[in-house]
C-alpha positions as CSV (number, residue, x, y, z in Angstrom):
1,X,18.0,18.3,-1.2
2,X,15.0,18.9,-3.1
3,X,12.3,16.0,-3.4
4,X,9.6,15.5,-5.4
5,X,6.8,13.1,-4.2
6,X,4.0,11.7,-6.8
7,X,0.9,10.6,-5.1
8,X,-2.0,11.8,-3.6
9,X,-3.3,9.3,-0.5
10,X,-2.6,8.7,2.8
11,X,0.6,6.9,2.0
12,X,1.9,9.9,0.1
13,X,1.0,12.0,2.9
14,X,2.8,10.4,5.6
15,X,6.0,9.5,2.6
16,X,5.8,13.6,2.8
17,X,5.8,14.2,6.5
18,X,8.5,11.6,7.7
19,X,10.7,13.1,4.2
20,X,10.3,16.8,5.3
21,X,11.7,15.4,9.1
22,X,15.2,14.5,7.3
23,X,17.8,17.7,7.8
24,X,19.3,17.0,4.5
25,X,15.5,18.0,2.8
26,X,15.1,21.8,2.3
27,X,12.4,21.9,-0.6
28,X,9.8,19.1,-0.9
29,X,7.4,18.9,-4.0
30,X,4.2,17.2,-3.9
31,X,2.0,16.2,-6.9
32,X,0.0,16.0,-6.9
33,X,-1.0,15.5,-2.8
34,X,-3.5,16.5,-1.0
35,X,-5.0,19.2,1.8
36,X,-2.6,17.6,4.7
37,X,0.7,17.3,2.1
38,X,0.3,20.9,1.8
39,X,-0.1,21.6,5.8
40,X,3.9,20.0,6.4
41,X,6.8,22.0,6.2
42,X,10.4,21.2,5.6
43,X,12.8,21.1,9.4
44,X,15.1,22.6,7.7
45,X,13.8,26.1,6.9
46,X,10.6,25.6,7.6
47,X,9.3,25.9,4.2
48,X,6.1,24.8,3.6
49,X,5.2,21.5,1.0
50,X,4.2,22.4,-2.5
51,X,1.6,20.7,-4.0
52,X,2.0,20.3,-7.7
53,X,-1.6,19.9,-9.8
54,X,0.0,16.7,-11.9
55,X,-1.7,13.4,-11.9
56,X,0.2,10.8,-11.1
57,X,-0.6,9.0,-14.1
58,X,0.8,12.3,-16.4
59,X,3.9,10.6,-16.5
60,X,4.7,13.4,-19.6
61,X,3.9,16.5,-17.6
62,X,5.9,15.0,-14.4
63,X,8.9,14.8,-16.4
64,X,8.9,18.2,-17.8
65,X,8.2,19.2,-14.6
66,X,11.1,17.2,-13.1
67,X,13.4,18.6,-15.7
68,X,12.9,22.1,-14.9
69,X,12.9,21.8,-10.9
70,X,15.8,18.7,-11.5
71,X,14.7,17.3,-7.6
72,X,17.4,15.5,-6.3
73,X,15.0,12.2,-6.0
74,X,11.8,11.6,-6.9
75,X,9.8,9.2,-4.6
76,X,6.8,7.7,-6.4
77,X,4.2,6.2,-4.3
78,X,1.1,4.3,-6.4
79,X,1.5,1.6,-8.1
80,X,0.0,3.4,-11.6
81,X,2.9,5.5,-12.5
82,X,5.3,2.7,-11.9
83,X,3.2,0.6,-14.6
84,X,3.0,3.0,-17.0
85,X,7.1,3.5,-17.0
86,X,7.9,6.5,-15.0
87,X,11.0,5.0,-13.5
88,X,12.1,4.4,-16.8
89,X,11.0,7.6,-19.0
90,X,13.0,9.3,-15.5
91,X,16.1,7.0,-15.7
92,X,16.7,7.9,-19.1
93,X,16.5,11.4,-18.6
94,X,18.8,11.2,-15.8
95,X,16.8,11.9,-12.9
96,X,16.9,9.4,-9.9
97,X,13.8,8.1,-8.6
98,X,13.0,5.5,-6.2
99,X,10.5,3.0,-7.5
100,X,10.8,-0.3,-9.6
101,X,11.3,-0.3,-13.1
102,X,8.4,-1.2,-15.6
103,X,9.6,-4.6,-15.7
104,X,9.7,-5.4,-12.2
105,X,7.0,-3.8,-11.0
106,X,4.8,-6.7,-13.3
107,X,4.9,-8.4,-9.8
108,X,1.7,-6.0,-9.4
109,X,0.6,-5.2,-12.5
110,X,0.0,-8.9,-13.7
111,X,-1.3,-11.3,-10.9
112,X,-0.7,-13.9,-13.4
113,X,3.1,-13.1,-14.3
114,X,3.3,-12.9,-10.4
115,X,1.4,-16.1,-10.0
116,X,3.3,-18.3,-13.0
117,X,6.9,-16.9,-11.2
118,X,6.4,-17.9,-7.6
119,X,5.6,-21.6,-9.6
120,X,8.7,-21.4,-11.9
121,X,10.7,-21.1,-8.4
122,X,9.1,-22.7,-6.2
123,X,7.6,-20.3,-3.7
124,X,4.9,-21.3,-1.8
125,X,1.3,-19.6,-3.4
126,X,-2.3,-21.1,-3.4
127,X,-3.2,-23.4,-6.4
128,X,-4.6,-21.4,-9.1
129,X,-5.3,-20.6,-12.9
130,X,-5.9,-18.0,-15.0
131,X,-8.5,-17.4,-17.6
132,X,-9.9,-15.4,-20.4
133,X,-12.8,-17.3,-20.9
134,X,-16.1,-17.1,-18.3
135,X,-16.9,-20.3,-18.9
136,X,-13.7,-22.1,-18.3
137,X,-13.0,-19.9,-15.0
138,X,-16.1,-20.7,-13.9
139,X,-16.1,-24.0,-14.2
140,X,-12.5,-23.8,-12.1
141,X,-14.5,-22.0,-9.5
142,X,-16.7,-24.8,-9.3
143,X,-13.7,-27.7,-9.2
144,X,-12.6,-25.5,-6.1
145,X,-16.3,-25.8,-5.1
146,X,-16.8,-22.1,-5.1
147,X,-14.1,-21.7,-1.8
148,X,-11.7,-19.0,-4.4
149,X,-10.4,-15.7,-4.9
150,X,-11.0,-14.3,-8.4
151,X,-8.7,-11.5,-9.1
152,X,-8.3,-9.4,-12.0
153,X,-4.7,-9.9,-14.0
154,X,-4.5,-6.0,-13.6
155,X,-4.5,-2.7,-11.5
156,X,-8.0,-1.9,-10.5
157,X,-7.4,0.4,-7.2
158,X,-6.9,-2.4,-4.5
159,X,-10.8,-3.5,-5.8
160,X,-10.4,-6.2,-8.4
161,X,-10.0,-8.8,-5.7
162,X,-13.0,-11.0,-4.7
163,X,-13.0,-13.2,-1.9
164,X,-15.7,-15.4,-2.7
165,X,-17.9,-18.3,-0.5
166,X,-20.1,-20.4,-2.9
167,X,-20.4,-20.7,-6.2
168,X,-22.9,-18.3,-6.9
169,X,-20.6,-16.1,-5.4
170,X,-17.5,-17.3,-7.7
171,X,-20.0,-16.8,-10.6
172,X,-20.7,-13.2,-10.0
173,X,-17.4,-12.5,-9.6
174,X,-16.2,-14.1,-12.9
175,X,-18.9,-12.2,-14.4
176,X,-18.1,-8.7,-13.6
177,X,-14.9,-9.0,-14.9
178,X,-15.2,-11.1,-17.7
179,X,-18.6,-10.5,-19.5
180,X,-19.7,-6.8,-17.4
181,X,-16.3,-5.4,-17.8
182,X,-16.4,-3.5,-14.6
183,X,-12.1,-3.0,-14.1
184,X,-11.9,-2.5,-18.2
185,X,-8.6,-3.6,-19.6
186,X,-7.5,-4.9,-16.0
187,X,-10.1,-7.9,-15.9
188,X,-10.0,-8.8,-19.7
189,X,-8.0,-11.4,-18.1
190,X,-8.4,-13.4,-14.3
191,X,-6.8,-15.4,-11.7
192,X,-9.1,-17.7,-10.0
193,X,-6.8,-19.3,-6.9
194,X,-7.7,-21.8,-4.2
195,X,-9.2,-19.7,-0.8
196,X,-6.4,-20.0,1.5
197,X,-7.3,-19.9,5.2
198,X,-5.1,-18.6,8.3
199,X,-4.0,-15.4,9.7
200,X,-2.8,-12.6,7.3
201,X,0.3,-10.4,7.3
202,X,2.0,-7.9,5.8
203,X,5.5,-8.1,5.2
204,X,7.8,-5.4,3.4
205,X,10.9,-6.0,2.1
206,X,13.2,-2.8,1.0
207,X,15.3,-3.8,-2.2
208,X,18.0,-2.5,-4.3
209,X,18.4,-5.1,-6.8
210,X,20.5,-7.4,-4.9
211,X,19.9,-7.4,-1.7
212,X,16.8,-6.7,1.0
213,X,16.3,-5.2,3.9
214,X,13.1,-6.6,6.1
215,X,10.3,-3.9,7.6
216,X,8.7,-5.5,10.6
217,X,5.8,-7.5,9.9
218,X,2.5,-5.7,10.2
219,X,-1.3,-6.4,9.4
220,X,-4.2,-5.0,7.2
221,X,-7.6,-5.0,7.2
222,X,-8.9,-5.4,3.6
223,X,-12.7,-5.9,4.4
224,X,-15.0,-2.6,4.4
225,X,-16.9,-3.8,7.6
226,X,-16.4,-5.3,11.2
227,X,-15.3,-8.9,11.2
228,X,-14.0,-9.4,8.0
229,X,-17.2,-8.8,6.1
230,X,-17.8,-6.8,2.9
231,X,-15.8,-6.0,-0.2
232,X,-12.4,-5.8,-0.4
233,X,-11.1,-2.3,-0.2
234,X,-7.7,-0.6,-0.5
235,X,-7.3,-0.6,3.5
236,X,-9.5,0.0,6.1
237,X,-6.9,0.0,8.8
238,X,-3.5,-1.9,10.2
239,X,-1.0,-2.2,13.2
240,X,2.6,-3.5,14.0
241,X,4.0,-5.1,15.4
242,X,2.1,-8.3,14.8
243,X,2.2,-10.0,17.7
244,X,1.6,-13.3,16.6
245,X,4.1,-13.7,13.4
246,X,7.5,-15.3,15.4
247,X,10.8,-14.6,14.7
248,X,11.1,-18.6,13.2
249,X,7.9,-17.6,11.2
250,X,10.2,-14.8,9.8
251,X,12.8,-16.6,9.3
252,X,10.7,-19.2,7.6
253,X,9.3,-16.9,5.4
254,X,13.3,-15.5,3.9
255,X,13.7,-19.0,3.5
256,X,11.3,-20.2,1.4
257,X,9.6,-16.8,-0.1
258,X,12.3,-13.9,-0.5
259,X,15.6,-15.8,-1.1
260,X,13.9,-17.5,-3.9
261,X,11.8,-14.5,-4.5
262,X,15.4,-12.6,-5.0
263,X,17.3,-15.5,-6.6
264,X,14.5,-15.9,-9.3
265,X,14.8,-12.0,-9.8
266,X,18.5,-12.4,-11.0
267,X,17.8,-14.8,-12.9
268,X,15.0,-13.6,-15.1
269,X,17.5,-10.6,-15.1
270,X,14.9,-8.4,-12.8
271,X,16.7,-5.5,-10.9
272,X,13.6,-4.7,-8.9
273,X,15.1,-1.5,-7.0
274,X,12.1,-0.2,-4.4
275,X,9.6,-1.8,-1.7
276,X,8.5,-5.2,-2.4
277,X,5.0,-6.0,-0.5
278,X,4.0,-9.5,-0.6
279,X,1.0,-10.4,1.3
280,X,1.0,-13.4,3.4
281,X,-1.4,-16.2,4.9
282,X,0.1,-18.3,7.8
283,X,-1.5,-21.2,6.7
284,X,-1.5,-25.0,8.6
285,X,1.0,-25.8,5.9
286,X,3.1,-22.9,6.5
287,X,3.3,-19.5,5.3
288,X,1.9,-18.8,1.5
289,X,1.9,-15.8,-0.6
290,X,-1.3,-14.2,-1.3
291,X,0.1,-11.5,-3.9
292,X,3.1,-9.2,-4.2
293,X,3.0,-5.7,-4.8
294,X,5.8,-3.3,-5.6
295,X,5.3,-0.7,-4.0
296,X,4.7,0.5,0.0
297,X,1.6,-0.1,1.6
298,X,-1.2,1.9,2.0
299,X,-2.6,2.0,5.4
300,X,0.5,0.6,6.1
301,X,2.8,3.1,5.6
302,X,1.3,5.3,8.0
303,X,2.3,2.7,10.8
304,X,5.5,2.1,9.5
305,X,6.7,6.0,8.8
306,X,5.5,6.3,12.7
307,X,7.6,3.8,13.9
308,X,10.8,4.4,11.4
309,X,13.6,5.5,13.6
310,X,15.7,7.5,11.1
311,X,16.3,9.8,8.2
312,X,14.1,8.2,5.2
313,X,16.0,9.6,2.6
314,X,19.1,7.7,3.7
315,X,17.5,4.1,3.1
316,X,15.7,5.3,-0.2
317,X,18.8,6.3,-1.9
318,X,20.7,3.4,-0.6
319,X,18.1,1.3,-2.4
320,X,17.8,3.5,-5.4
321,X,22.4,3.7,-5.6
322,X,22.5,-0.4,-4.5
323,X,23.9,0.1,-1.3
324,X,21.6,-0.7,1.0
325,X,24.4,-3.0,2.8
326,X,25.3,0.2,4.1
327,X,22.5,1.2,6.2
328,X,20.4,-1.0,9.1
329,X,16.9,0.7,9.6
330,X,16.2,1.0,13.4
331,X,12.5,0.7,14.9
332,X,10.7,2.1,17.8
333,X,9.7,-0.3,20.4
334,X,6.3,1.3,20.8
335,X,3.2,0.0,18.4
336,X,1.6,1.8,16.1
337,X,-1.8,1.8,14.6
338,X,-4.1,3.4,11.9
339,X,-7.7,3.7,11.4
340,X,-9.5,4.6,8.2
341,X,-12.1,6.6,8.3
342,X,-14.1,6.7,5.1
343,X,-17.1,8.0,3.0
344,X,-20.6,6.0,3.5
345,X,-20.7,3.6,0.1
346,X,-17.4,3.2,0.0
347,X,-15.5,1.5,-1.7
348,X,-18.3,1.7,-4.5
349,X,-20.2,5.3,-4.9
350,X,-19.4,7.7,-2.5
351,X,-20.5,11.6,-2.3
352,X,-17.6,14.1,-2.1
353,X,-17.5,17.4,-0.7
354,X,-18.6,16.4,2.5
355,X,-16.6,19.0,5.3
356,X,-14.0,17.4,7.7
357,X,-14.4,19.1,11.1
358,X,-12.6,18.0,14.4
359,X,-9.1,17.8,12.8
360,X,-7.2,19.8,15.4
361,X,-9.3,18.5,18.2
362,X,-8.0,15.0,17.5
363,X,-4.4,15.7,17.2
364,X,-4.0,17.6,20.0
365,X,-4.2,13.9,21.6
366,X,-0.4,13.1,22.5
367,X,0.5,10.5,20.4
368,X,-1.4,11.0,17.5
369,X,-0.7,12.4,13.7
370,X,-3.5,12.2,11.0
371,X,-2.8,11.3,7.7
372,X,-5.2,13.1,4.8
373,X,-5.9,10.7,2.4
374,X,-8.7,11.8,0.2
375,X,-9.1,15.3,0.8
376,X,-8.8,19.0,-0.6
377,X,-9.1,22.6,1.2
378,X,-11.4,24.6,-0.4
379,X,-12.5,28.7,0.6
380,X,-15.0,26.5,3.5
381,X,-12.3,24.8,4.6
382,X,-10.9,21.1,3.8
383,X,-13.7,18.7,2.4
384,X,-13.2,14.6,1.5
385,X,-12.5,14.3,-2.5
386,X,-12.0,10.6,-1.8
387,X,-13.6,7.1,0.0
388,X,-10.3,7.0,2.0
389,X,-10.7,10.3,3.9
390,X,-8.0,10.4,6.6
391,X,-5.8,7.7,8.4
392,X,-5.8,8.3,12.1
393,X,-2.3,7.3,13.4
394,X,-1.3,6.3,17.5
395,X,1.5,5.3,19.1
396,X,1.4,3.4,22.1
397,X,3.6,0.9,24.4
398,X,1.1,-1.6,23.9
399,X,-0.9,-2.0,20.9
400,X,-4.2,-1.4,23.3
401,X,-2.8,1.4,24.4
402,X,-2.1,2.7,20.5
403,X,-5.6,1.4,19.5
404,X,-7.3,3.6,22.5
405,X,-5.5,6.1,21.1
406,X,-6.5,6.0,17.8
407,X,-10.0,5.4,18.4
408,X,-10.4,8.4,20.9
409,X,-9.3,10.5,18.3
410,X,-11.2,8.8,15.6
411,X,-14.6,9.7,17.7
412,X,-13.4,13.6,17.4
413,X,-13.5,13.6,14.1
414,X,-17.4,14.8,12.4
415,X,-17.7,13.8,8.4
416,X,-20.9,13.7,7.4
417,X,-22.0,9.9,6.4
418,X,-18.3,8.8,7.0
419,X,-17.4,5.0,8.8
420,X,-14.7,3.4,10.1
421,X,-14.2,-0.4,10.8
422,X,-14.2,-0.1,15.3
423,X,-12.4,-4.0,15.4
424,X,-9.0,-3.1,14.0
425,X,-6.2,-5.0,16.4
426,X,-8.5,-7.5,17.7
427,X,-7.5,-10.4,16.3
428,X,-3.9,-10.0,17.7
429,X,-5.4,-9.1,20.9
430,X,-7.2,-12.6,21.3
């Protein structure tokens, strides 16, 4: 099979190492990636990943490209492309691709279609309401006494989510997106929702428009800084298993989230085909959904992909053909952890061009695969052209054992002005 991969992070990078692992693969595409896409090679054939220079916003250019290489699936990882249409520009060209169509992935593109459908069917959310006007969301902020989350409607890189503690803060908040415009079209309208408290989680739930199958819950790190302080950012780190999410809390959760979540789908006449991400808070009431996304994590895939027990391509194309009662996707035992390292400032301004030494040093640890995220090889060898440089990936019997791991070969690793958040795990350790 040939494969084509759109994406250029960390997620794409390990989407492109666990695909070139399948035996059925013998040509893998990558567009348009990064320095450690290109570094992977196929098993079969050992024929090394090429990366593509297409955006993967150029939804024109990818097709012409897909119509003269005709891969046998395209597997598209951001959730851009997927709002723009390129699952159904590719459909109708009669190339398969696994991804949600433009009208299911809406469950990320518009916080507030995602918010007013979880009300129309009953799934358990934070109390919220969406706005257009700065004076009317502000004045909600202040009704929830400035205790909110004010979240652009649209895409705005993982960064149009503020988690805000006073009313000052609610203000500001409002303000950037509203009045200062700082997300563009993505802000023009906002969500301002209650501030929900508890334990977070992130569960994944593989679809093919009919069914699911459930990925084992794991848990993100959203806050630039050590103990959940600083801006949100696209993912500063993550781990599963989660040790404290039960079996009865996942059961709990199909109950009252996806099987509505599903049953809603077919009734709005949504065939949502691909990875539905909600995030969760395990609140005192019970478990509540933060947001959905349709798409895979990212640093979550990393964990997952290292965990996955199995040939990738077989659960993507039963979720792509609507078959996925034909396949059971198997686990390791062992946990798994990732920790971003990232460019001083980010995930506001950040230099580029900055080398990345210590690469082999730190992989040569048993146990560990690094992820590029942000990065390109130039004639002086591979610099960071992103804040998310790398994803540094352990496995371990215990999660301390995989979070040693990790961090030991985190410490190897020399970018100038680079961070990384030291306290990932630790709240499932205590």
């Amino acid at each position: 099979m040939k494969i084509l991969v759109i994406g250029s992070g960390g997620r794409e990078h390990a989407l492109t190492w666990k695909i070139t692992r399948s035996p059925r693969v013998t040509s893998v595409w990558c567009a348009p990636g990064n320095a450690g896409t290109a570094d992977e090679q196929t098993l079969t054939g050992d024929r090394p990943v090429e990366n593509i220079p297409i955006g993967a916003e150029d939804i024109d250019t990818l097709l012409s490209f897909a119509q003269e290489r005709r891969p046998d699936l395209t597997v598209v990882g951001p959730d851009n492309p997927l709002t723009l249409g390129i699952t159904d520009r590719f459909q109708r060209h009669g190339l398969r691709i696994w991804g949600p169509d433009q009208k299911a992935a809406r469950f990320e593109s518009s916080k507030i279609f995602s918010h007013q459908f979880m009300i129309r069917h009953g799934i358990p959310c934070a109390q919220g309401a969406f706005f257009s006007d700065p004076k009317e969301a502000k004045a909600y902020a202040r009704h929830l006494r400035g205790q909110c989350v004010v979240k652009a409607d649209g895409l705005a890189l993982g960064k149009g989510v503020s988690v805000c503690e006073s009313i000052p803060e609610a203000d500001e908040a409002i303000t950037a997106l509203l009045e200062k415009k700082v997300f563009g079209e993505a802000g023009e309208r906002l969500l301002v929702q209650e501030r929900l408290s508890g334990r977070e989680v992130s569960l994944h739930a593989l679809c093919d428009g009919t069914r699911y199958r459930l990925f084992p819950p794991s848990q993100d790190h959203k806050r630039a800084y050590e103990g959940n302080r600083g801006p949100n950012t696209g993912g500063m780190g993550t781990y599963s298993p989660t040790p404290f999410f039960s079996p009865d809390q996942m059961a709990q959760v199909q109950q009252e989230i996806l099987d509505p979540w599903l049953t809603g789908c077919q009734k709005e006449g949504i065939a949502f085909r691909g990875m539905l991400y909600p995030g969760l808070m395990l609140t005192a009431e019970g478990p509540k959904v933060l947001e959905f996304n349709a798409r895979l994590g990212d640093p979550e895939t990393q964990v997952y992909l290292r965990r996955f027990r199995g040939d990738l391509i077989d659960i993507l194309e039963a979720s792509v053909d609507g078959k996925l009662d034909s396949v059971q996707p198997e686990w390791d035992d062992n946990a798994a952890v990732c920790v971003v390292i990232a460019a001083d400032g980010y995930p506001g301004t950040y230099a580029k061009g900055k080398p990345v030494a210590g690469l082999a040093e730190a992989e040569a640890i048993p146990g560990v695969k690094i992820f590029h995220a942000g990065t390109r090889r130039e004639d002086s060898g591979i610099v960071n052209s992103g804040g998310r440089i790398l994803g540094v990936t352990a496995m371990g019997p215990t999660l301390t054992d995989a979070l040693n791991t990790a961090y030991s070969a985190a410490e190897r690793i020399r970018i100038e002005g680079s961070f990384y958040r030291s306290d990932i795990g630790t709240d499932a350790l205590t």
